[in-house]
Structure formats: structure tokens, C-alpha cells
N, C-alpha and C positions, 0 to 999 in steps of 0.2 A: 601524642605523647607516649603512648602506650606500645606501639610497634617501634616506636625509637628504645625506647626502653629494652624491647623484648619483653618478655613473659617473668611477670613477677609475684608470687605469691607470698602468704604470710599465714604461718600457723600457728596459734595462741590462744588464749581464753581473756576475755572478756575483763578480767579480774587483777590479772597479771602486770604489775608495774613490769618486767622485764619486755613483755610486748609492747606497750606502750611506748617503750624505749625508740623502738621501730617504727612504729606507727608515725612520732613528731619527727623523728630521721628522712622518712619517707615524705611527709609533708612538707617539709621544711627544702627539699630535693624536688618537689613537686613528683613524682614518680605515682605514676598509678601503680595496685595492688588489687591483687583477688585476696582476701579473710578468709581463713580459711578457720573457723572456731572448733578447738577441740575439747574433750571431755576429757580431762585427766586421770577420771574412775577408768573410763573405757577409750583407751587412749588408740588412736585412727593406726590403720593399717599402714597407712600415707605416713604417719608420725616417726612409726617405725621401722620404715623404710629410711626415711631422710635423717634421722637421730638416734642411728644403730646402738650407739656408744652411750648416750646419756636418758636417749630416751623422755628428752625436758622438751619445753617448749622455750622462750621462740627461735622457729626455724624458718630461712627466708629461701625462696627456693627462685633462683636466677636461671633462666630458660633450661632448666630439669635440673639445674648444677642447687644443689643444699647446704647451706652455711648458716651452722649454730654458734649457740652461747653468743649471748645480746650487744658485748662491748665489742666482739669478735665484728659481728655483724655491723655494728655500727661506723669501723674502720673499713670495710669492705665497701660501705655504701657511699661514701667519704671518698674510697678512690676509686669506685667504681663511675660513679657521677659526680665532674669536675664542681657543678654549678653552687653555687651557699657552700659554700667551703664548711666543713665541721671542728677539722682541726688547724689550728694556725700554720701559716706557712716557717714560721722560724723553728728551726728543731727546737732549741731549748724549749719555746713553749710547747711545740710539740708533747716533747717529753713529760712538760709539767701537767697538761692537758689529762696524759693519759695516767700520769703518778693520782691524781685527787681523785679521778675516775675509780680509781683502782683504789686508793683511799676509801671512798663512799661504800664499794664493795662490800672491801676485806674488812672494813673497820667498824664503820656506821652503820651499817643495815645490819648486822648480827648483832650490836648492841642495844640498837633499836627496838628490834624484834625482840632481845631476850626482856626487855622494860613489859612487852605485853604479855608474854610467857609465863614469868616466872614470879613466883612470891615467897614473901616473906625475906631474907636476907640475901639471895639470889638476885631476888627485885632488885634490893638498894643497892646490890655491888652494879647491876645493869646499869641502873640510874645513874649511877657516878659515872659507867663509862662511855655512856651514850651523850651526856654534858659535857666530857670531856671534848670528845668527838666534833659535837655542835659548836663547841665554840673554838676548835679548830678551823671548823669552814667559816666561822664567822669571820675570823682574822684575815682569812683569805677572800673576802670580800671587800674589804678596805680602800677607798677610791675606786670601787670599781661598781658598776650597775649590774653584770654576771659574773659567775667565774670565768668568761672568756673575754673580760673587758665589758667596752659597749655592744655591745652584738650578742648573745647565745649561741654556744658552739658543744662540743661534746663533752666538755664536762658538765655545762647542764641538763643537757641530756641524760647523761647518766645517773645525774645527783636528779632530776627531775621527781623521781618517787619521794622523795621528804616534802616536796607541795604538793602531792595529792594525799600519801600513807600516813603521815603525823597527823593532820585533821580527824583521818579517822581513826585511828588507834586512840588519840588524845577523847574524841566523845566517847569511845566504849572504855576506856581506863579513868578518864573523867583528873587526867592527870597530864595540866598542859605543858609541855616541853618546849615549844617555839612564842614566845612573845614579843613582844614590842620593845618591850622594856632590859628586856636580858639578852636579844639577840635582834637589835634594831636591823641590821644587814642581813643577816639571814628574811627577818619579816619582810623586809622590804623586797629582798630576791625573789619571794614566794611569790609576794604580790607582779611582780613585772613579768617575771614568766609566767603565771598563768596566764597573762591577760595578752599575751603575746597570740597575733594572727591565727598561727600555725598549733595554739596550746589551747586556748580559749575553746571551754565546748567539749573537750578531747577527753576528761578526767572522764573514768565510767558514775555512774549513778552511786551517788553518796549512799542514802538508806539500803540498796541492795550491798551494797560493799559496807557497811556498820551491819549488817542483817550476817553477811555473811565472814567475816573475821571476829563478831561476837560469839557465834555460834562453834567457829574454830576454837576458840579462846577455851569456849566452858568444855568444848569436849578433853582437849589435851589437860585441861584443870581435872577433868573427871580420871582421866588416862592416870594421869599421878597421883589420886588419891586412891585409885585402887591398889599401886605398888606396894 
């Protein structure tokens, strides 16, 4: 598999919902990979070499050729290898595929993130837009078991970090965002893609990831109150 492939590596931390992105892409493709884990304090000579520009992780490195930023990548790996198709063959869905993708991005994980960020009335404006948000994807669940229909394809992929990152944000905020009750389709998505072959297993370690985004949490809470 791997000489068919050619020479494939991946460079990312351990932590990183955007590697992860890769990682179920690559499984899912069956594609062997070398891991290549970096240190983002002390970021690889390798890193910056291959991500002159942005300098982020993840970067997927195809027999020496290097292709950043995670949705980028994702569409590469999609037409680079035919096999499990990632995005549908009809353009329109195409399109829609890569619009909610790019929804989850731009929309959802910044408002997400500012819900653990930020307090006091910053908080609650997060909250309102991060519900908003949630219950946009919910809508777009409606008859359907993923956002790609019956099957998983790249917009779960890309939406993939709300079933691993809301679990834990929600035990260190102790403020539950995804329930059963207010976002039956959403819960139920979480539930089927993790438990999917290729996903199962794949989330990194709970307590180290609550260990370490709580630990982010107080510092940038400390960062603000010294201003």
C-alpha cells in the first residue's frame, strides 16, 4: 500500500483537531503515513521548511511535495486517491459539501471557542452565537444519518472536531452545549461518527486534552486580567 501510495507523511501535534482532520481522511483512504509530531513552542526545521507562509501545522507532505491548511488538504487527498470518495460526485452537492465545511470553519469553531474564552457578557453574546450556529447544523441533519447522507464524507470530516472538542470544553466550562434534548440530530451524529470503523479509538486522550485546554483556559483568563 505504501509504495503505491508513494511517500506520505503528516505533521501535527497530538492535540490538534485540524490533524485529526488528516488522520480520519487518511484512514478512511486507507493510505499509510509516517507522524511526524511537532512542538509548536519549538516548532521543526522540517515545519519550516514545508509551511514557509503560515508556519501552522497540519502539513501533509506527498513524496517531498507539501500541502497545507487541513480543508486544503483534505480535497487534495480526495483527488489524489480515487478510492471512499470524500466528496460527492454531483457538483451541487459538491459545492454544498464544501459551503458547511467552510461554515464549521468560519462560523462555528470561532464562536465555539469564544463560549470558552471569554466571560462575563462576551460569554453570553458567544453563547447566543455559537446556539445559533448548532442549531443551524442541526437543521441540516434532518433525514439524514451525516452531513453526507448515509455514508461520512468531508463535511464530516471537517465538522468532526464538535465530537471530540464540545465534550471537552463542556467538562472544563461545566456548560453543556450539545444534548439530546435540544439537539437530538446533532447527538445522534456524534454518536454514529465516532463509533464509525475508521473514527473509533482515533479521539486523543480525554484527561490529557481537559488537562490541557484547562490549563489554556486559566492562563489566557490570567493574560486578561492583568490588562
Amino acid at each position: 500500500m505504501a509504495m503505491e501510495n508513494g511517500e506520505v507523511k503528516l505533521l501535527g501535534t497530538w492535540s490538534s483537531p485540524f490533524s485529526l482532520r488528516i488522520k480520519w481522511a487518511l484512514k478512511m483512504k486507507e493510505i499509510d503515513y509516517e507522524w511526524m509530531e511537532e512542538d509548536l513552542s519549538n516548532k521543526s526545521p522540517l515545519l519550516l521548511k514545508y509551511n514557509r507562509v503560515y508556519k501552522k501545522i497540519p502539513v501533509l507532505v506527498h513524496d517531498g511535495k507539501p500541502i497545507t491548511e487541513s480543508l486544503i488538504i483534505l480535497e487534495y487527498i480526495d483527488e489524489t486517491w480515487k478510492n471512499s470518495p470524500l466528496l460527492p460526485e454531483d457538483p451541487y452537492e459538491r459545492a454544498m459539501a464544501r459551503f458547511w465545511a467552510k461554515f464549521g470553519e468560519e462560523k462555528c469553531m470561532p464562536a465555539i471557542w469564544s463560549v470558552f474564552i471569554k466571560q462575563g457578557k462576551e460569554h453570553e453574546e458567544a453563547m447566543v452565537s455559537a446556539m445559533e450556529c448548532l442549531k443551524t447544523l442541526e437543521e441540516q441533519l434532518k433525514g439524514k444519518r451525516f452531513f453526507g447522507g448515509e455514508t461520512a464524507g468531508f463535511t464530516d470530516i471537517s465538522l468532526g472536531w464538535i465530537a471530540n472538542m464540545v465534550g471537552i470544553l463542556t467538562e472544563i466550562t461545566e456548560l453543556s452545549m450539545i444534548d439530546k434534548e435540544n439537539f437530538p440530530l446533532l447527538s445522534s451524529w456524534i454518536e454514529n461518527f465516532s463509533n464509525l470503523p475508521q473514527i473509533e479509538g482515533s479521539f486523543p486522550p480525554q484527561d490529557k486534552m481537559v488537562l490541557k485546554y484547562r490549563a489554556l483556559r486559566q492562563a489566557l483568563f490570567a493574560s486578561e486580567s492583568t490588562k
